[in-house]
C-alpha positions, 0 to 999 in steps of 0.5 A: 315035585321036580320035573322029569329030565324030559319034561319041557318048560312052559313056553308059547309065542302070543300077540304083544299087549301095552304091558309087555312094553317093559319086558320088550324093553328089556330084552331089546336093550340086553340083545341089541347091546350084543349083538351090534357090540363093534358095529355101534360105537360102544358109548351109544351102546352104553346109553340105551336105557330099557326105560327110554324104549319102553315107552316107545313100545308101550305108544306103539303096542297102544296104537298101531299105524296099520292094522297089519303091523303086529308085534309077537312076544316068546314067553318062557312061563310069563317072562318075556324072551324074545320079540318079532315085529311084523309089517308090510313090506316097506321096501321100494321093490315090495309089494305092501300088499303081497309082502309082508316083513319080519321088521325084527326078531329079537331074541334075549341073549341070555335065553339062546339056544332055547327054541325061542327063535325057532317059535318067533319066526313060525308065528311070524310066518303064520301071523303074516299068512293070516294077514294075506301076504304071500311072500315074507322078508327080512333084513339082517347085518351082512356079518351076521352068519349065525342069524342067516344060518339059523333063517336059512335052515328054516327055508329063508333064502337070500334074495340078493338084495343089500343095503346100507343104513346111515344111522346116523344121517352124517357117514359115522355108522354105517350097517351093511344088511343083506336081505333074505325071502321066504314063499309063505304059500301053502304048498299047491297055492297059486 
């Protein structure tokens, strides 16, 4: 039976468990490979290898270092299409308490435009409501003006905070980020 033009496709956000590792994988090598195409040298990019932070994953999906740290998953059916990583802010000028971060928002190149994204960033804020936190941010590459469009049409604004990673400790790749906020307070709440 073929579905109706109108009928949508099984998708839903859930907690990550140790056997997504892969899929997450997967998806962050696809998504990082495009996304920082000119802002990592090309031959690092090339590298990565979804086996390499598969494992990574799986270690932190197995043991998280705060209770609070929580990774969410955007299935499409049971394939993984996206990933969001939530924690306490780690930032000097945050509140660890108060504030909470969307550490990553990650979404598969290849499943854009699909509303991944759009459910990634609401459970990130109801997950990081139900943590306590009252306020949310997130850091994002400075050239970046689609993402900060796309967060900032869903109530994220900038909080005129930048930064600059050294990835590399040594000057070689530099990554200018800007920071944006959003109240995670019911409305009325104090």
């Amino acid at each position: 039976m073929n579905p109706s033009p109108g009928a949508s496709a099984d998708v839903s956000v859930r907690v990550a468990w140790p056997d997504d590792a892969p899929g997450i994988a997967e998806v962050q090598v696809r998504a990082w490979r495009r996304e920082y195409d000119g802002v990592l040298p090309a031959e690092l990019l090339a590298q990565m290898d979804p086996a390499d932070f598969a494992g990574a994953w799986s270690a932190s999906l197995g043991a998280p270092k705060d209770a609070r740290n929580r990774v969410l998953v955007a299935l499409e059916r049971a394939r993984i299409r996206g990933f969001a990583v939530t924690s306490p802010a780690a930032d000097p000028d945050s509140d660890p308490v108060a504030e909470g971060e969307i550490v990553e928002l990650t979404v598969d190149p290849d499943a854009t435009g699909q509303g991944h994204g759009s459910r990634l960033v609401q459970a990130c804020a109801d997950t990081l409501r139900a943590d306590r936190f009252t306020h949310a941010v997130v850091w994002l590459n400075a050239t970046d003006d689609a993402r900060r469009v796309f967060l900032t049409e869903a109530g994220w604004a900038p909080d005129g905070a930048h930064r600059e990673l050294d990835l590399h400790g040594d000057g070689s790749v530099r990554v200018k980020q800007t920071r944006l906020h959003s109240d995670l307070r019911e409305p009325g709440q104090v």
